[in-house]
Each structure stands twice: as structure tokens, then as C-alpha cells.
Backbone bond lengths (Angstrom), bond angles and torsions (degrees), N, CA, C in turn:
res aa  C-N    CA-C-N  psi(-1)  N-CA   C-N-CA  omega(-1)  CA-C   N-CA-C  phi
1 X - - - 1.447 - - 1.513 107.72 -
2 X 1.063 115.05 126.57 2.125 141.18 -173.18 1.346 80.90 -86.92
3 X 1.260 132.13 139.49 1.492 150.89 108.80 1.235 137.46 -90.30
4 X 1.577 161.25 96.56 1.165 158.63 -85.99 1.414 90.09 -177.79
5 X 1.337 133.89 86.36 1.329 131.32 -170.69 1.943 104.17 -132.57
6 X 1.619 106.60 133.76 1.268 125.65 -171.62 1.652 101.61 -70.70
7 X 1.306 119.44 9.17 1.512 104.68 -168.96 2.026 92.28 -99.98
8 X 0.600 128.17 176.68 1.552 138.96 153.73 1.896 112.71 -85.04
9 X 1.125 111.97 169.14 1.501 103.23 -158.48 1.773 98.77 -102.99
10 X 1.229 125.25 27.50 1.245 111.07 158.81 1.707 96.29 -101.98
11 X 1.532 103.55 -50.87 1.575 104.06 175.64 1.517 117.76 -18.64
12 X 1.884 98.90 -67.14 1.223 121.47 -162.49 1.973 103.79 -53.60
13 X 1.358 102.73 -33.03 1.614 114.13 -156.96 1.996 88.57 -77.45
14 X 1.015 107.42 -34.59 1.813 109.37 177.39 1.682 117.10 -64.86
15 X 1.512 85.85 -46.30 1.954 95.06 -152.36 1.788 101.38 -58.74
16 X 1.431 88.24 143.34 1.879 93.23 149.91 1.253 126.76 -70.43
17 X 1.601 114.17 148.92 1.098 96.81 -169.76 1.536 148.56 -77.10
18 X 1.472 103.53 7.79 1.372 119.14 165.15 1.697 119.77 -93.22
19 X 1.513 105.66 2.77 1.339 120.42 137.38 1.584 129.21 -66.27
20 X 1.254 115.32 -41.23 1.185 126.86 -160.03 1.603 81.39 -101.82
21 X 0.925 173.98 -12.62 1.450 172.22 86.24 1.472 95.55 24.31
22 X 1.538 96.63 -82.11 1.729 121.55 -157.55 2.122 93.73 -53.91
23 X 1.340 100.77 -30.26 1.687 103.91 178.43 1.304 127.45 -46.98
24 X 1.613 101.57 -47.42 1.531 124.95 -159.11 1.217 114.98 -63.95
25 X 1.144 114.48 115.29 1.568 131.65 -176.13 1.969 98.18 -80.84
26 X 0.912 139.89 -68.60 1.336 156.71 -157.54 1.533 95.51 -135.09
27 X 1.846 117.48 167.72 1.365 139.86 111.94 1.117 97.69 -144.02
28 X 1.585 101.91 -160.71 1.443 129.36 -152.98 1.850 134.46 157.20
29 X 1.098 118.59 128.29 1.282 112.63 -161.50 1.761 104.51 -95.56
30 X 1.118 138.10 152.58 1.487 135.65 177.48 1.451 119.99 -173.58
31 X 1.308 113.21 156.45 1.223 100.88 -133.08 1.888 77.01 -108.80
32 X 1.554 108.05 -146.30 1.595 118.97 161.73 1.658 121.06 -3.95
33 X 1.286 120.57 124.86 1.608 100.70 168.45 1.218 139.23 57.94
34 X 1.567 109.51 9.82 1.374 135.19 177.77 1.339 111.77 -83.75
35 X 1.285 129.14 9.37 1.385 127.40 -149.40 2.059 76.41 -126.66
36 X 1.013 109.55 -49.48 1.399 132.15 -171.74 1.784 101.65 -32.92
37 X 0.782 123.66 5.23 1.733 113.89 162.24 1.507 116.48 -104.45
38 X 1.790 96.43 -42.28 1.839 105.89 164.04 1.493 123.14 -54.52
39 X 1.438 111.72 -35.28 1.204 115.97 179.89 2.068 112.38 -58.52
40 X 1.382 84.54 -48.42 1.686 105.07 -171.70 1.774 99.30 -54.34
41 X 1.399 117.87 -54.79 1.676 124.68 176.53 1.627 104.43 -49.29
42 X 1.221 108.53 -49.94 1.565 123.50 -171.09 1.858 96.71 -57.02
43 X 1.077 104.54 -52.91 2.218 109.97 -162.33 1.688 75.31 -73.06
44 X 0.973 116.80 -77.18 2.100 110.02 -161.19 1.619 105.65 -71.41
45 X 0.808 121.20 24.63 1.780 127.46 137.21 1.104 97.40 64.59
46 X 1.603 111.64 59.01 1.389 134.99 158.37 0.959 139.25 -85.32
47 X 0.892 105.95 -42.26 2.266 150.05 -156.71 1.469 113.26 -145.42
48 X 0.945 117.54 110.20 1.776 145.52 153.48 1.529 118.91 -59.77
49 X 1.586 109.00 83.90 1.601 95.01 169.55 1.783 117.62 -99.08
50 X 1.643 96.96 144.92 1.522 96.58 -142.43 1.215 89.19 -107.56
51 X 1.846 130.93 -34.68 1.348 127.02 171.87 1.786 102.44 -137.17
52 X 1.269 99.15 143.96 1.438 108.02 173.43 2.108 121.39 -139.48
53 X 1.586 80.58 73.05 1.614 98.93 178.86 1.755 100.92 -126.81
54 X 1.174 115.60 9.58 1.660 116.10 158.28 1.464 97.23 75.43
55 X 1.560 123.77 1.40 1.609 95.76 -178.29 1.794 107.10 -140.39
56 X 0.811 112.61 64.30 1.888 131.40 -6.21 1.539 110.94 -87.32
57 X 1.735 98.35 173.73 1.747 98.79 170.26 2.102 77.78 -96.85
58 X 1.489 83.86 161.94 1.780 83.87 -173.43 1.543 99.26 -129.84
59 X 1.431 129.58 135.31 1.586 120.44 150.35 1.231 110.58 -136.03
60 X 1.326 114.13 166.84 1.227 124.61 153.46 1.615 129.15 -112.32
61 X 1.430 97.74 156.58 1.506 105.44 175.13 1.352 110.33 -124.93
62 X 1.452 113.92 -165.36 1.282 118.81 144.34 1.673 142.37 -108.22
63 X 1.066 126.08 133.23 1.379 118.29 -161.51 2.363 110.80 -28.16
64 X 1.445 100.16 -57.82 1.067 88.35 178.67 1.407 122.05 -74.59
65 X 1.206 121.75 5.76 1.971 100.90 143.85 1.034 122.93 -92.55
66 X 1.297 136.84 -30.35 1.337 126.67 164.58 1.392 127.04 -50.09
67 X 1.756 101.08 -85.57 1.470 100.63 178.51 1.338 135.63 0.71
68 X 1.562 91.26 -58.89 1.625 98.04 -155.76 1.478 110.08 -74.55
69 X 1.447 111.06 -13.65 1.583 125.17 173.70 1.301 102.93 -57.03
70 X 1.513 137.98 -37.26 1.603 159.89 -156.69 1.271 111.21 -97.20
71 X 1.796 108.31 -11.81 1.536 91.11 -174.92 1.650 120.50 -73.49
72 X 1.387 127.27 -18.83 1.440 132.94 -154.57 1.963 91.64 -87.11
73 X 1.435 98.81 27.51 1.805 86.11 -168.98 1.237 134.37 48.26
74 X 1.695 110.27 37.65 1.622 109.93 165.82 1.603 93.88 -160.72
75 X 1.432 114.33 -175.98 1.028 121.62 -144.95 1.745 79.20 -107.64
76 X 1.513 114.49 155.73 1.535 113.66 -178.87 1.541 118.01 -59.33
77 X 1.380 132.32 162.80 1.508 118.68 -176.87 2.171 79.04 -140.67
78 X 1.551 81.04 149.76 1.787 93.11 170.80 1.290 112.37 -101.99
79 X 1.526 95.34 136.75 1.989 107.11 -165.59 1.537 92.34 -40.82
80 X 1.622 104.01 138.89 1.441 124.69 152.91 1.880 105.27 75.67
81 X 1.784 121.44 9.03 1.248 94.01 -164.66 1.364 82.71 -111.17
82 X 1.064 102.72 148.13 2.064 124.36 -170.89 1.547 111.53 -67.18
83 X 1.148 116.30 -19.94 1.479 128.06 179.33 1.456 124.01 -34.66
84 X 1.435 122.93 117.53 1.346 115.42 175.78 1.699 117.26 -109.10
85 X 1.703 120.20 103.14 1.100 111.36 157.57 1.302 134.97 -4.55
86 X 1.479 149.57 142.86 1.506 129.12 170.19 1.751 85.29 -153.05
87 X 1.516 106.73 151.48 1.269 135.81 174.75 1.208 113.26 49.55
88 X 1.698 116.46 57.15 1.299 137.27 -162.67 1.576 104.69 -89.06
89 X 1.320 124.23 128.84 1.478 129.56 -167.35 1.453 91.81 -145.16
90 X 1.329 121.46 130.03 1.707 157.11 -168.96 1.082 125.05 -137.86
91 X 1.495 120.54 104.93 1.618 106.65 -162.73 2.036 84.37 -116.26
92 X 1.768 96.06 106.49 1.620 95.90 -172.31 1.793 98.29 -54.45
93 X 1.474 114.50 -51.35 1.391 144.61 -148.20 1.937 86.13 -41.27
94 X 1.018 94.45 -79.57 1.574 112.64 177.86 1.558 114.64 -22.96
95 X 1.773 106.97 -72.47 1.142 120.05 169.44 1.547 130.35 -38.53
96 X 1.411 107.41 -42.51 1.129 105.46 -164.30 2.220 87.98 -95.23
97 X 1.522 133.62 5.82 1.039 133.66 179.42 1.839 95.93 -73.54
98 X 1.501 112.51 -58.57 1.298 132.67 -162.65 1.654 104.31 -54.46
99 X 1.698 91.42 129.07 1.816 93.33 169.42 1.369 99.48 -84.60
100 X 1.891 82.68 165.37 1.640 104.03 -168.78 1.655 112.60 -67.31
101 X 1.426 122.75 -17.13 1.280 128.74 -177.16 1.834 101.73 -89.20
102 X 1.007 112.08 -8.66 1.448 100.90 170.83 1.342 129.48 -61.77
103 X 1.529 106.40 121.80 1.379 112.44 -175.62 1.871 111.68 -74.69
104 X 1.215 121.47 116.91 1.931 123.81 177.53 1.462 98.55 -102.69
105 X 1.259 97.08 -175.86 1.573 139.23 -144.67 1.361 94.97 -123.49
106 X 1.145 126.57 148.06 1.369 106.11 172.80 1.830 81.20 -163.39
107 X 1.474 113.23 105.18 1.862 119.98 -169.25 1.682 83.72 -93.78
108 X 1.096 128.02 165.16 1.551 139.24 143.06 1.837 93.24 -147.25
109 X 1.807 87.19 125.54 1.226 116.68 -167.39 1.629 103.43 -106.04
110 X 1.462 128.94 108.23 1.603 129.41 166.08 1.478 100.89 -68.57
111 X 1.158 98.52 115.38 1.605 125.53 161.93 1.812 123.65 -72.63
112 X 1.173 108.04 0.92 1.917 110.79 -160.39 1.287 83.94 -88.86
């Protein structure tokens, strides 16, 4: 499970959770290799991953690298990997509220 939240991750670590609701820019569930676009932001020194134990692994970015991955109305997919997003939720309204210097949240939650 993708979480894509406008708060920064101390914010996020405070808020209630109908704070952290009202936050959420995107999620999304995915299976294999779904992680594989964060990774790519993360190597070209995009994205900051701050923990990686899946519960969550946590990073941040900045609004203008993400977003724009979100604009085609789905969640990013990595060249050639077969993976299908499921229970994909996009709040454009939000997204398109957030400046481009905004630092997000970005949780990926292991489900196994």
C-alpha cells in the first residue's frame, strides 16, 4: 500500500487520523516492482528514503517530482513490469492545491 501524503513526516507522525486523511494526496495498492519508480527518484537524488522496514518503509520527495508522475490519472508503472495497481484513490483537487517545493511523505506499507 502507496501513501502520498502533503504533510511532511514529522507532521504526518503527530496528526490524527482524519488529519492524515484530509493529507492524502494519492494511494494505492501494488504488487511486485511497484516500488520501482521510488527507487529510480531515490538513485537520481530525488527522493529521500528515511526507513526501509515496510511498516512502513518511508520517503520523501518533493511535490514537483512526484506529482507530475500522477498526472495521466494513475499511479506510475516501471518500464516493462506487468504489475497492476488496485484500489487506486487520487485526490486531483489537493494535488493540483500543493506547491511544487512541497516537501511529501511517501509511506509504502508491506501487506504479507
Amino acid at each position: 500500500m502507496i501513501i502520498i501524503s502533503s504533510q511532511a513526516p514529522e507532521q504526518r507522525d503527530r496528526a490524527t487520523n482524519d488529519a492524515r486523511k484530509e493529507a492524502t494526496l494519492a494511494s494505492w495498492e501494488v504488487g511486485m516492482h511497484g516500488l520501482d519508480w521510488l527507487t529510480a527518484l531515490v538513485q537520481a537524488g530525488k527522493a529521500r528514503q528515511l526507513s526501509g522496514n515496510g511498516y512502513p518503509s518511508r520517503y520523501t520527495a518533493r511535490a514537483a517530482d512526484v506529482l507530475p508522475l500522477l498526472a495521466g490519472g494513475a499511479p506510475p508503472n516501471a518500464a516493462g513490469s506487468p504489475y497492476h495497481p488496485r484500489q487506486v484513490t487520487l485526490h486531483p483537487d489537493r494535488m493540483a492545491a500543493c506547491p511544487a517545493d512541497q516537501e511529501l511523505t511517501i509511506d509504502a506499507w508491506d501487506q504479507s
